[in-house]
RODO-2510 file (C-alpha; in nm, 4 decimals, decimal comma):
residues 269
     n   res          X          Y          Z
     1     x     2,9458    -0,6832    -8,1311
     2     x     3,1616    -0,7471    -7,8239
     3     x     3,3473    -0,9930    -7,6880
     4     x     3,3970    -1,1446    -7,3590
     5     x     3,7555    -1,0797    -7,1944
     6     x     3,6977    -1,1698    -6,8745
     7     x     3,4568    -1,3035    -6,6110
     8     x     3,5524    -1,2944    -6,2152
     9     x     3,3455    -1,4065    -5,9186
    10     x     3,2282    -1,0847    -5,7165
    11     x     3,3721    -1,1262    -5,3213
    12     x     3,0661    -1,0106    -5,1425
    13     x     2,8591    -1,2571    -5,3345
    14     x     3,0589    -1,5869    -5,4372
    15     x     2,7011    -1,6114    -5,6358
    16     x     2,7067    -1,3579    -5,8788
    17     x     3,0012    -1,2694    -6,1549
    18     x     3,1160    -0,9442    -6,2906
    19     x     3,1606    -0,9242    -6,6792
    20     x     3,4125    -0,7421    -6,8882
    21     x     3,4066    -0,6975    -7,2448
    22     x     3,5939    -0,5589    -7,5249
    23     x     3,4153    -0,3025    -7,7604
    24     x     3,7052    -0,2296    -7,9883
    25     x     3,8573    -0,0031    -7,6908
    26     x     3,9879    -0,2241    -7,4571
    27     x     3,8920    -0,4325    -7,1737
    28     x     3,5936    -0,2853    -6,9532
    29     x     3,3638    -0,3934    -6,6847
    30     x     3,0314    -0,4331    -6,8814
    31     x     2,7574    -0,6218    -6,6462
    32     x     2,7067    -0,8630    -6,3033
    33     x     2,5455    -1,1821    -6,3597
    34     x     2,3686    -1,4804    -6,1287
    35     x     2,5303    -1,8226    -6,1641
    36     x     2,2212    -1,9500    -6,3113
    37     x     2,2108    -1,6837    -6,5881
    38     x     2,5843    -1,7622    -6,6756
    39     x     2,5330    -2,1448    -6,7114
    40     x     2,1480    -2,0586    -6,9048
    41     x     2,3690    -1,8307    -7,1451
    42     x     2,7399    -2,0764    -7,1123
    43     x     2,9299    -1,6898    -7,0935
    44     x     3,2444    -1,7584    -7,1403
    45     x     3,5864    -1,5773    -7,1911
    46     x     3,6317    -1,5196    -7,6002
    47     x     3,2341    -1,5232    -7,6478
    48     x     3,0523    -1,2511    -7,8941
    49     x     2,7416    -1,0814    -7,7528
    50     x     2,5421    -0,8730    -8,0056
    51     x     2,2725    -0,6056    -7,8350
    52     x     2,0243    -0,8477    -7,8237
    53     x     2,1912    -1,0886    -7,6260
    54     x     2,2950    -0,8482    -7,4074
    55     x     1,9593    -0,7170    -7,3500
    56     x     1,8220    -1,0765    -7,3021
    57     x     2,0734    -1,1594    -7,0307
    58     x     1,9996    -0,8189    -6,8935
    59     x     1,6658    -0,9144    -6,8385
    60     x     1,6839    -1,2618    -6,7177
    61     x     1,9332    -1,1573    -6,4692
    62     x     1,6448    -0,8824    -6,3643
    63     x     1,4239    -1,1407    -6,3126
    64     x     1,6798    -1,3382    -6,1370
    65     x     1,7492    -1,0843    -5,8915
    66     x     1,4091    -1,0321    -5,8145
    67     x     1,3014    -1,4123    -5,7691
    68     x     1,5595    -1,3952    -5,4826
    69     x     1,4030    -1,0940    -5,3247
    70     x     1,1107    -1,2585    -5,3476
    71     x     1,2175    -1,6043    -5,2060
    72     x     1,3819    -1,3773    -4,9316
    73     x     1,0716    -1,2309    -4,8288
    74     x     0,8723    -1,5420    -4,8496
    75     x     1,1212    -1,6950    -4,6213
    76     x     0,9608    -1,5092    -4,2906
    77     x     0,6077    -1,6061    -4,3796
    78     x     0,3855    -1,7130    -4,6546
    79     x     0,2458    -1,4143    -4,8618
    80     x    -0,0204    -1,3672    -5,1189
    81     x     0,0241    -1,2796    -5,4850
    82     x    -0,0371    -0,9110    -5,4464
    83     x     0,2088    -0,8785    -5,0882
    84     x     0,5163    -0,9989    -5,3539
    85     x     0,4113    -0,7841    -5,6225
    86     x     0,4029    -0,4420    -5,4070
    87     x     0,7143    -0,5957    -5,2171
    88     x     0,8216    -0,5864    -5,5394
    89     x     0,7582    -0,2369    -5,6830
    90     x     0,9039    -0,0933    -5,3566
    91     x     1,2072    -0,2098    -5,4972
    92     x     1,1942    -0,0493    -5,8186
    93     x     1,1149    -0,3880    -6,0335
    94     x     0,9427    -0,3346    -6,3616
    95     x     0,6373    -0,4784    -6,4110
    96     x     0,7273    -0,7516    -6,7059
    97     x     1,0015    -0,8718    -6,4585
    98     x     0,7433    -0,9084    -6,1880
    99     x     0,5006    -1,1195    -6,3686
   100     x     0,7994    -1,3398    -6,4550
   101     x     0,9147    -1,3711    -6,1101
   102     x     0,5276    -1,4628    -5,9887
   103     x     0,4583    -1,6945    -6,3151
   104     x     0,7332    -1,8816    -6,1576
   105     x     0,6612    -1,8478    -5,7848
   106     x     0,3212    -1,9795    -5,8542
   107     x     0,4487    -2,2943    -6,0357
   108     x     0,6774    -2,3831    -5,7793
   109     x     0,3312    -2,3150    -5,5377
   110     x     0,5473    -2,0910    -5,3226
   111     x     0,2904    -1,8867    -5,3737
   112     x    -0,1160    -2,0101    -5,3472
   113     x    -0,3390    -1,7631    -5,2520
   114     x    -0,6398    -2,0169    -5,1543
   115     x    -0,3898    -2,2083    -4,9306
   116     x    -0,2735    -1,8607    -4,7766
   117     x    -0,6792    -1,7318    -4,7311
   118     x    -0,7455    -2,0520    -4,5840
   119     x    -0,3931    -2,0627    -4,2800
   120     x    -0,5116    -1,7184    -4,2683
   121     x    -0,8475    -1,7502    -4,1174
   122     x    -0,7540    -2,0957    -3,9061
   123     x    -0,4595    -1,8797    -3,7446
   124     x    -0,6491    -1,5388    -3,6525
   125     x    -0,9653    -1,7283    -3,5165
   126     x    -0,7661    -1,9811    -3,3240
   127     x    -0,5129    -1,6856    -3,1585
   128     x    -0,7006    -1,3552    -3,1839
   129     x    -1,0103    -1,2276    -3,1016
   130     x    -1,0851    -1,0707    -3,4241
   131     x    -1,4255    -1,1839    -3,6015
   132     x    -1,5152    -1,3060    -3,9621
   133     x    -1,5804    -0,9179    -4,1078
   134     x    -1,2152    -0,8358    -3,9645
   135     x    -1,0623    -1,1113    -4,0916
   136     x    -1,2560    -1,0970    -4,4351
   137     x    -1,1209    -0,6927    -4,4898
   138     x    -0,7754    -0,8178    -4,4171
   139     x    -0,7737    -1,0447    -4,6952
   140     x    -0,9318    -0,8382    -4,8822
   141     x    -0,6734    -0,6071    -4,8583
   142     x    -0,3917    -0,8365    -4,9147
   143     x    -0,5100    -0,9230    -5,2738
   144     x    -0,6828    -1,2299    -5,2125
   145     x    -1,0057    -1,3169    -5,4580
   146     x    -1,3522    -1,2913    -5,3275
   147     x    -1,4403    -1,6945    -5,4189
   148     x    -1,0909    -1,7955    -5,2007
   149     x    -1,2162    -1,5828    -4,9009
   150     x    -1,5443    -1,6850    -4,9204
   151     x    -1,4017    -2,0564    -4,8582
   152     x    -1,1768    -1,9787    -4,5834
   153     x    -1,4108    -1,8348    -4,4078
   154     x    -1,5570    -2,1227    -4,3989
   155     x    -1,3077    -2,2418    -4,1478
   156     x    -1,4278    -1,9564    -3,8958
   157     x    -1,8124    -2,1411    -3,8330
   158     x    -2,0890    -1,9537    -3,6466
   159     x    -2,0708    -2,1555    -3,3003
   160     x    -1,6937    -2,0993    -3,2820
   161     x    -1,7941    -1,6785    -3,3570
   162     x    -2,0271    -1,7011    -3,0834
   163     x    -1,8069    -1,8873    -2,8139
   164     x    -1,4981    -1,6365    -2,8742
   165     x    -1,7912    -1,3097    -2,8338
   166     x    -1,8839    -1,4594    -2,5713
   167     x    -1,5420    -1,5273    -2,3997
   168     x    -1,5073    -1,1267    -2,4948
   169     x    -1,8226    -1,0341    -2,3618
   170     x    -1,7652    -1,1768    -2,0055
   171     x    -1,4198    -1,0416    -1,9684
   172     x    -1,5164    -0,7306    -2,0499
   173     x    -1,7899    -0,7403    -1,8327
   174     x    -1,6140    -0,8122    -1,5418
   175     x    -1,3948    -0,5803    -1,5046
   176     x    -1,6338    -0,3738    -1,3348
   177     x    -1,6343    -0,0265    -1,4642
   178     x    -1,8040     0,2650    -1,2903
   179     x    -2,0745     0,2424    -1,5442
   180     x    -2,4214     0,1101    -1,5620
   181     x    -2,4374    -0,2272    -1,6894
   182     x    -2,6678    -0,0593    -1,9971
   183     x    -2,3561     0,1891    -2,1107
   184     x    -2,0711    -0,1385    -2,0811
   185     x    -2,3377    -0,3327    -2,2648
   186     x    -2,3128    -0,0342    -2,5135
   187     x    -1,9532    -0,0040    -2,5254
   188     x    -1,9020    -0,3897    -2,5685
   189     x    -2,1200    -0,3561    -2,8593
   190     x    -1,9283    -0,1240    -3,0350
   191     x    -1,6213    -0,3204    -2,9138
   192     x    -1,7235    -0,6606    -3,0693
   193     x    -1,8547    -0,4291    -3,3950
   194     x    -1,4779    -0,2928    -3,4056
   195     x    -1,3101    -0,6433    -3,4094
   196     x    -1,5371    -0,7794    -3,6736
   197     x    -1,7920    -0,9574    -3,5275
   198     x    -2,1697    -0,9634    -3,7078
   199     x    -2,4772    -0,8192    -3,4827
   200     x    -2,6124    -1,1652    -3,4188
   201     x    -2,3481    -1,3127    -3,3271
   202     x    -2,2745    -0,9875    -3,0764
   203     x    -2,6516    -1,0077    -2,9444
   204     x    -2,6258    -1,4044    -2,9089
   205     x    -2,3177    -1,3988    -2,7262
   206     x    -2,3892    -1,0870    -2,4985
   207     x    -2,7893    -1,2856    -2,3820
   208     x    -2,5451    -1,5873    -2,3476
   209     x    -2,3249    -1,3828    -2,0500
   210     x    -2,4902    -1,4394    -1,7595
   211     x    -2,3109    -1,1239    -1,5766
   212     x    -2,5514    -0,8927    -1,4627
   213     x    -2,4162    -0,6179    -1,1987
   214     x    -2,4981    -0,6975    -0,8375
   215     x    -2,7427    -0,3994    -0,6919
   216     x    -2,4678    -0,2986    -0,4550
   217     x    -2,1884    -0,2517    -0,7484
   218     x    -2,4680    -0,0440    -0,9877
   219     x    -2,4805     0,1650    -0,7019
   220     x    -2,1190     0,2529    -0,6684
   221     x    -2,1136     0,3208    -1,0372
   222     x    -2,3904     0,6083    -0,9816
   223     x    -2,2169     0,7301    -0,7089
   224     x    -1,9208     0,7881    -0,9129
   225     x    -2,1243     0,9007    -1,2490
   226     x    -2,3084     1,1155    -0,9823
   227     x    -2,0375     1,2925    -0,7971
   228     x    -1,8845     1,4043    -1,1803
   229     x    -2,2761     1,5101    -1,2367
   230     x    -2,2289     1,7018    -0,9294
   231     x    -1,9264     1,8770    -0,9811
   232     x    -2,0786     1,9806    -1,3093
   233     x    -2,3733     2,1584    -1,1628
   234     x    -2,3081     2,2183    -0,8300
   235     x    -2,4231     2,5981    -0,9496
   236     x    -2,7936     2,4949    -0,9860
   237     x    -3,0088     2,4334    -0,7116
   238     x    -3,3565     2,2404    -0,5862
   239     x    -3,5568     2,1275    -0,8733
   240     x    -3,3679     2,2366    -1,1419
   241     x    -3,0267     2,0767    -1,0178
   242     x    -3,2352     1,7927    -0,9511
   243     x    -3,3648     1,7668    -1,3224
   244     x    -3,0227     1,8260    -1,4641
   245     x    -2,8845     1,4987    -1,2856
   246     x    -3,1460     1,2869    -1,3484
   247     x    -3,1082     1,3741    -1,7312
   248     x    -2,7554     1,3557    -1,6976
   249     x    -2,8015     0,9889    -1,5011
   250     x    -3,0558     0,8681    -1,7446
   251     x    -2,8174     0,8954    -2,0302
   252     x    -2,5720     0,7313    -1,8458
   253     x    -2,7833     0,4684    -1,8752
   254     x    -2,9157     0,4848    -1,5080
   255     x    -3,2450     0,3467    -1,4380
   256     x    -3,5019     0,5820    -1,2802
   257     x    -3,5328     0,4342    -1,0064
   258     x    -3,1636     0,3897    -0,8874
   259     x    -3,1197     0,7761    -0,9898
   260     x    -3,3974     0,8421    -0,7640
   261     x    -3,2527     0,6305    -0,5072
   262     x    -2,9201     0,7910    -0,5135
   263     x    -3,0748     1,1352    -0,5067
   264     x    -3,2579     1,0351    -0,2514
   265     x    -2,9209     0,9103    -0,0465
   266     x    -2,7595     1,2314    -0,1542
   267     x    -2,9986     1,3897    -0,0023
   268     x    -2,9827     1,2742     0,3098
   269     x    -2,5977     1,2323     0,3492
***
């Protein structure tokens, strides 16, 4: 047994209280307290505490110091059951203490992980240009349950997918690389592939772009492809230079007969 000597508020935190006790050796600084665990437990000066007390308000001022952690980090943006939980192990939290603090978080509905899954999705497909399978792994990998992300994805519907690859596609298109129109159309897949989008969305979106390179601007891209090509093999010469360019052309997703065209300009420059 011990008793209670003495209880002061700490002056960093006008929130928490420091507790001294008496073991039979004097007056010493035993443990720190919330205000809510010293009302719960009505510590006051003169009061016994056996070891299981002491262990009980122990461990409800653990979880007490953890719910405010946790309110802390929810107060920047909402989170999902398993963001609070690692938030919480980083700090060293034992696991009964966490399942106390999220028993309580999820009463109070500060946390909802269907709620979260579906804010989620609205936000990302009304600000970013990520797709569904993006958006789906991101949930995924903040805890939240396949039957909640299944739902929220609902909010993400196929028409608005296809208007936001399309929006994608055309910018991307535009910017008029010195590439054939076959290799961007390549590279956009991939792109679109990257930020989550499905392949028929990708292929209805990209037919939907009406941007299709004007003759004179594929031409200038196989200039430029060309004159690399050239650099490359400048070593080689008639029909064997000539085959090495058109191979290298071709892959560059040249058409025959532009390559033929350019060689033929090359030619004659």
């Amino acid at each position: 047994m011990a008793i209670i000597t003495k209880i002061t508020t700490q002056k960093k935190n006008t929130e928490r209280f420091n507790v001294f006790l008496d073991y039979g050796k004097g007056e010493e600084f035993a443990f720190s307290v919330d205000s809510d665990v010293l009302i719960k437990f009505q510590l006051k000066k003169g009061m016994e505490l056996d070891d299981f007390s002491f262990l009980e308000i122990q461990y409800q001022d653990d979880i007490r110091k953890a719910y405010n952690l946790a309110i802390n980090y929810l107060a920047r943006r909402m989170r999902t059951e398993k963001e609070i939980r690692d938030y919480l192990s980083q700090k060293e939290t034992d696991d009964p203490v966490i399942d106390e603090v999220i028993h309580k978080l999820t009463d109070q509905r500060y946390i909802n992980d269907e709620e979260f899954a579906l804010a989620y999705v609205r936000t990302q497909a009304n600000t970013t240009d990520k797709g569904p399978d993006l958006i789906k792994l991101e949930l995924k990998e903040r805890g939240i349950a396949e039957g909640f992300w299944i739902q929220a994805l609902g909010e993400f519907p196929l028409e608005q997918q296809i208007e936001k690859a399309a929006k994608i596609s055309e910018k991307f298109l535009q910017k008029g690389a010195k590439e054939s129109l076959k290799i961007q159309k390549q590279k956009l897949e991939q792109m679109l592939l990257r930020k989550g989008y499905s392949f028929e969305v990708i292929h209805i979106a990209i037919d939907e772009t009406e941007v299709d390179k004007a003759d004179d601007e594929e031409m200038e891209a196989i200039r430029f492809q060309g004159e690399k090509a050239d650099r490359k093999f400048s070593r080689y010469n008639g029909f064997e230079y000539k085959q090495k360019m058109k191979q290298t052309l071709y892959r560059k997703g040249f058409s025959m007969e532009l390559i033929e065209r350019y060689l033929a300009e090359k030619e004659n420059s």
